[in-house]
N, C-alpha and C positions, 0 to 999 in steps of 0.2 A: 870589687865588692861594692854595692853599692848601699849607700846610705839611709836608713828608715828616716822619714820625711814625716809618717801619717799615720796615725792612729786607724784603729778597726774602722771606725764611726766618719771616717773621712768622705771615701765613697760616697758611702747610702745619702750622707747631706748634697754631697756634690751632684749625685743624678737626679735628685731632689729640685736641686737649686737648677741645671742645666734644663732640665725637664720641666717646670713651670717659666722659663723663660723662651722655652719654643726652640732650645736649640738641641737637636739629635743628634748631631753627628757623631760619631763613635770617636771617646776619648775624655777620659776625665784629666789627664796632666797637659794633653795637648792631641790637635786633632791625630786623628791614626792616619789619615791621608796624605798629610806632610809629612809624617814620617814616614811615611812607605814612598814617596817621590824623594827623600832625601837617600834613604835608605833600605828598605825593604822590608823594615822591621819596624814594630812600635813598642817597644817595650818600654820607652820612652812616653807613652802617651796613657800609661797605669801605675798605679802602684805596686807592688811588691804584693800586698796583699788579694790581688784580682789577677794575679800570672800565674801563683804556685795553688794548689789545693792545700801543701801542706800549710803556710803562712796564712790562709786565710784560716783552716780548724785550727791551728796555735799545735798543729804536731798532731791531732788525733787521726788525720789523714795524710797521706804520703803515695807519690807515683806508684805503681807495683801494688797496692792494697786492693782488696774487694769490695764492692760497696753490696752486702745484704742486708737481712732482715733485722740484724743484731747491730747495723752499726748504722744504718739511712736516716734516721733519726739528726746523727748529726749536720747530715745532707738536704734536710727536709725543704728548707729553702732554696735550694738549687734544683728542684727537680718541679718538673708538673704534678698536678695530682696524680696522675693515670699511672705516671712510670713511680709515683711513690708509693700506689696501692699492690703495683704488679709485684716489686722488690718486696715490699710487707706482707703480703698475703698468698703470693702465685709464687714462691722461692725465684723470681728473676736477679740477675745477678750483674755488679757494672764494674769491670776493672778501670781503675786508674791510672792515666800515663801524662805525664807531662805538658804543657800545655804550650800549643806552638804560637810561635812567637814573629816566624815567618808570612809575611802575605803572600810568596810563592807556593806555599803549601798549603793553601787555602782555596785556589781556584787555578785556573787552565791561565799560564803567564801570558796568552795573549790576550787575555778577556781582563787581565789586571791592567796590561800595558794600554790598552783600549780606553779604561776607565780613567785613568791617569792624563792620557791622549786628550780624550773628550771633557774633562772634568770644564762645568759651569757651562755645557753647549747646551742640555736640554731644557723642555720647558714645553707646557703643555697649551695644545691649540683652543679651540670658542667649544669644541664635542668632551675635552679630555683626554684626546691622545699625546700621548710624547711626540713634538718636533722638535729639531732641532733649531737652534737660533736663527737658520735662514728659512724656517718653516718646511723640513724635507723629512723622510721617517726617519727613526735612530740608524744612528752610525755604530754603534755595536760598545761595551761595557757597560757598566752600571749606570744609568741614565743620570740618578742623583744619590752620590756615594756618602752624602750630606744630607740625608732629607728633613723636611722640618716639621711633616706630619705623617699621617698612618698609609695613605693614599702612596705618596712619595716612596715608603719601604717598600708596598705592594710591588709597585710597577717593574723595579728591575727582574723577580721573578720571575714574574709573567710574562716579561718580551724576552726571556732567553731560559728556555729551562737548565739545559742541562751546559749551560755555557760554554760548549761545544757547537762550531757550525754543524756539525752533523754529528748523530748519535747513532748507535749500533748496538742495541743492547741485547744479548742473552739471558734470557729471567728465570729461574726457577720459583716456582709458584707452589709454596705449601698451605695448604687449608687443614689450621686447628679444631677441633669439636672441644665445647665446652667441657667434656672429662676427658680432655688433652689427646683422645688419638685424630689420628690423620683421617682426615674423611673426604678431602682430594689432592690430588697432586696435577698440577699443571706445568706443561714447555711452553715461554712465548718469546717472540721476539717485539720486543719495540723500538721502534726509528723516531725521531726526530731531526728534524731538517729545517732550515732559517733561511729564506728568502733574502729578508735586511737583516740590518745589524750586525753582517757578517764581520768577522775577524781574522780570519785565520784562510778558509777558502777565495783563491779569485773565482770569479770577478766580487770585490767587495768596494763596499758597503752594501752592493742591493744586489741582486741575480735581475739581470734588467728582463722588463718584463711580469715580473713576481712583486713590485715596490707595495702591490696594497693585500699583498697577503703577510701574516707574520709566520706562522710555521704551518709545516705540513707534520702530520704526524701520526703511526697506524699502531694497531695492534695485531700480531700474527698470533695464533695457538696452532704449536707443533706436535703436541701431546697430551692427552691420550688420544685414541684411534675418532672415539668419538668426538672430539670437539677439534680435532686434524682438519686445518683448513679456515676456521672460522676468524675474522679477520674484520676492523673496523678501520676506517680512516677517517682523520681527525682534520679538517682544513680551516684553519684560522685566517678571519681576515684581519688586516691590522687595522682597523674601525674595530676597536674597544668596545664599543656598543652592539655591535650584530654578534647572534647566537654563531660559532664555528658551525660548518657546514659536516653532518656525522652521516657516514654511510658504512657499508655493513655487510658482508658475502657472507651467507649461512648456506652451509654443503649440503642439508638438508633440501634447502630450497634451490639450491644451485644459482642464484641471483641475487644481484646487489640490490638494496633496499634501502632508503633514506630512515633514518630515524631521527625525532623530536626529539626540542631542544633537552626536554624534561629527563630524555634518557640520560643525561650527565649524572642523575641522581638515582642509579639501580646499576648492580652489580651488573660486572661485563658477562658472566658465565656463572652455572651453579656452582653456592659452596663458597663462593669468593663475598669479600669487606667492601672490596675494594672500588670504589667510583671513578668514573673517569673526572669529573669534579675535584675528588681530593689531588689529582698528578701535582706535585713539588706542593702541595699547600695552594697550588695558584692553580687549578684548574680548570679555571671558566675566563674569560674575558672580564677585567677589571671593570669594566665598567657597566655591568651586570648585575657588576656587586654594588653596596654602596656601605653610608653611616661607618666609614672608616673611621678607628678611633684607637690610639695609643693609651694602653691601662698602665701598663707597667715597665719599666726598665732595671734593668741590675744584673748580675753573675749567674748561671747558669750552667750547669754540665751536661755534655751533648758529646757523640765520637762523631771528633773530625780527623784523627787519624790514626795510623797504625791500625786500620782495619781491614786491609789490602789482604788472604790468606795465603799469602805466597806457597804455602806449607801444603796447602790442597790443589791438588791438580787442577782440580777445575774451578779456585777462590771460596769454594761453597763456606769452611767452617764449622767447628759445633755450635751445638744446641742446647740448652739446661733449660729447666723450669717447667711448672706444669705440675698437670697430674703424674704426666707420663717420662718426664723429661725430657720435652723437645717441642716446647711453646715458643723458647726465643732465642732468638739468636747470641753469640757469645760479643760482645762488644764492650770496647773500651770507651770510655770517656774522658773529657779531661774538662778543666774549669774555663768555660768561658767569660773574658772580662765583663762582658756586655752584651746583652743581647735586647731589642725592643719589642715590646708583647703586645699586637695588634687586633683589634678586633672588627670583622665586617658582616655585615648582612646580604643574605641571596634575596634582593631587592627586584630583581626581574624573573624571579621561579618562585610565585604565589604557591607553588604545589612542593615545593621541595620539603624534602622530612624535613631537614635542619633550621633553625633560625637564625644561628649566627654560628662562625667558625671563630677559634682563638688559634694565634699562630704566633711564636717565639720565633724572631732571626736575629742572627750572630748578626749584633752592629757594625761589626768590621767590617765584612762582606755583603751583608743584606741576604744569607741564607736560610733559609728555612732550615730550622733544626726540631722544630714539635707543633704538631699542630692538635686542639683538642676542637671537633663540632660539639652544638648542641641539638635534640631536636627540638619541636614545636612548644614543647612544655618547657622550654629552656634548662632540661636536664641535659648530662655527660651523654653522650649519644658513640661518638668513635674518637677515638686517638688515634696519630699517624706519628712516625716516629724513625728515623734511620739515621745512619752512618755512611760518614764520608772518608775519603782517605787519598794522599796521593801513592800511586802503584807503584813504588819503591820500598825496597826493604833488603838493604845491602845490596850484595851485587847484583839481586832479580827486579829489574823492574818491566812495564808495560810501554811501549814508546807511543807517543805523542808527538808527530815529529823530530826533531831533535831534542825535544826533554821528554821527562815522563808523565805519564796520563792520568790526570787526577780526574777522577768523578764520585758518583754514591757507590756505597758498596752493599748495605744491607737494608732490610725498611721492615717494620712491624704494625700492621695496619687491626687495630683493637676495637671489635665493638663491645663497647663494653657491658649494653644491654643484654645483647645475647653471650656472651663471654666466647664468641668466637675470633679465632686469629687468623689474621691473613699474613703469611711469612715472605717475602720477595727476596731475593741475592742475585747479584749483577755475575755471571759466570763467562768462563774463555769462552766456552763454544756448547752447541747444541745439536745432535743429530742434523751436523754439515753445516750450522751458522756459526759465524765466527765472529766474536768483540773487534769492531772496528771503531774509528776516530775519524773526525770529515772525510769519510770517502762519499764524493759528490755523485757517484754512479747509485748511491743505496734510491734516489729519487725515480728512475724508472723503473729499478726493482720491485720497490715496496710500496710508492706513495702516488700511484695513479689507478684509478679506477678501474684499468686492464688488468693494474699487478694484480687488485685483491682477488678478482677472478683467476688472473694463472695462478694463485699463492693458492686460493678453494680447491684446483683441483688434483 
């Protein structure tokens, strides 16, 4: 049993206190870093009242409870605006579970073992990019698991999305109309692939050869018959400062096509929210961006896990909310100790609708769990918003190697101008694609300029 130490009031002073001294690293009793190199666990490094939801409401909240319209009020501080209006007004709905306590079920164990590895190696060059202390690109985990400004959170996102050497995703793509029915429905597949930084695939740290690119990365649509075939590719250089190189096979035209930088900022296909700009909150080149600035720190509820649907053949899940019942995805949440609230400006896209994005990451990890843009007039413009989980759940899990596969599972992309929804979920398979994990062969399939033409036709 352990001993109460700290009033409600302790916290809020303490991130207070930590947070005008410049120091971020996640942990208000002791860093989380040491304790997850000591142990695995930090539980050690919060209070009682930042681990349980039920001890922080004093009982009126408890694992297994629903969070709606009639009880969010008492949550109102842990949520963004976007998911408080959704819950209060749009019947969205948030189950509660328990809140994990392990750093192994929080991200891919080689990308923990990694950060641990490298922990105090990085450090950024004369342009702004992450080198390492003999000045070479990253060696792969979280660059600065300590950061000490909004810059520092940013980066580990953006040089690894899905913390995975290679990613393999099956997407189901739902498109909400503002009086809740479906007005498209989309199959895609997305790949991501990491040159450096690698982890887990040899030859690492770099794919020799690749050292000044950071990822490759495409978009396929498998369905419908009309948009069958259409296909963008994403080529990131690791120079922070250049626009990624975006190309494009439209079946119509039968021909790959270069597209400007400015397309980051328009929907990939009709019907869709979704930017290639918003991908993980970090979807442009860091240093594109700029006016990074830390507004807020404190506790936060967000599903990072038990969202895995073992129970559905293909993970899909239900759906509530809406006009129609089936605006959002069914998702758990649980309290997170700490999360830091970053704000940056698209400082190299004069044209862009938005003028600044907000983005809450889990301190422990540095992930992105909410992001809200604004546009031009610095109004709410779109929320992004998903679930993460690792692919266990009793005797069913997903392999990873020799452990199981954690990544995202669901995503809810809101604009909340037009009250359209973009609904995403990570599926086994798709008309013959199959959910893989660093398989190094996905790169001449999907991620060269021949693929996207064999993939068009």
């Amino acid at each position: 049993m352990r001993i109460r130490k700290y009033d409600r009031g302790y916290s809020r002073r303490r991130f207070l206190e930590l947070t005008s001294k410049g120091m971020l690293g996640a942990g208000v009793l002791s860093p989380v870093w040491d304790a997850v190199a000591a142990n695995g666990g930090f539980e050690a490094s919060y209070p009682d009242e930042l681990l349980s939801i039920e001890e922080y409401t004093k009982g009126a909240l408890k694992p297994g409870d629903t969070i709606d319209a009639d009880n969010v009020d008492l949550v109102q501080d842990l949520l963004d605006p976007i998911r408080f209006t959704q819950i209060k007004q749009m019947g969205r709905k948030l189950e509660l579970v328990p809140t994990v306590t392990d750093m192994t079920r929080l991200s891919p164990v080689d990308y923990i073992e990694a950060t641990l590895r490298n922990r105090g190696r990085a450090t950024f060059d004369a342009k702004g990019n992450v080198v390492t202390d003999d000045g070479k690109p990253w060696i792969g985990g979280l660059p600065f698991p300590e950061p000490k400004n909004g810059l520092e959170v940013f980066v580990g996102i953006t040089l690894s999305w899905g913390r995975h050497d290679v990613s393999f995703y099956p997407v189901k793509d739902y498109e909400i109309n503002p009086d809740g029915t479906q007005g498209y429905y989309y199959e895609v597949v997305w790949v991501e692939y990491q040159p450096v930084g690698r982890v887990t695939i040899d030859p690492k740290p770099y794919w020799p050869g690749h050292e000044h690119m950071l990822r490759y990365q495409s978009v396929l649509f498998t369905f419908p018959n009309d948009a069958k075939g259409t296909s963008f590719l994403n080529s990131w250089y690791y120079d922070q400062s250049k626009f990624p190189k975006l190309q494009g096979y439209l079946p119509q035209f039968k021909r790959v096509r270069k597209f400007p930088a400015s397309q980051r900022f328009e929907p990939l296909i009709a019907g869709s929210t979704l930017y290639l700009s918003d991908a993980w909150a970090a979807g442009d080149p860091y240093l594109t961006w700029g006016n990074y600035k830390i507004i807020a720190r404190g506790p936060f509820l967000s599903g990072l896990s038990e969202n895995w649907h073992s129970e559905d053949e293909s993970w899909e899940g239900g759906v509530h909310g809406g006009p129609k019942g089936i605006t959002f995805w069914d998702t758990k949440v649980e309290l997170i100790p700490e999360v830091i609230v970053v704000e940056a400006e698209p400082t190299s896209y004069p044209r862009a609708p938005i003028s600044k994005k907000r983005v809450w990451f889990d301190a422990r990890t540095l992930l992105p769990v909410n992001m809200v843009s604004y546009d031009r007039r610095g109004e709410p413009f779109k929320s992004f918003d998903g679930s993460y989980s690792l692919y266990e759940n009793g005797s069913q899990s997903v392999a990873d190697g020799s452990r199981p596969y954690w990544s995202w599972c669901n995503v809810h992309a809101h604009n909340v101008q037009s009250d359209r929804m973009t609904r995403l979920v990570q599926v086994k398979n798709l008309r013959g694609y199959e959910m893989s994990v660093n398989d190094p062969s996905v790169y001449e399939n999907f991620l060269t300029v021949q693929a996207l033409r064999r993939m068009g036709t």
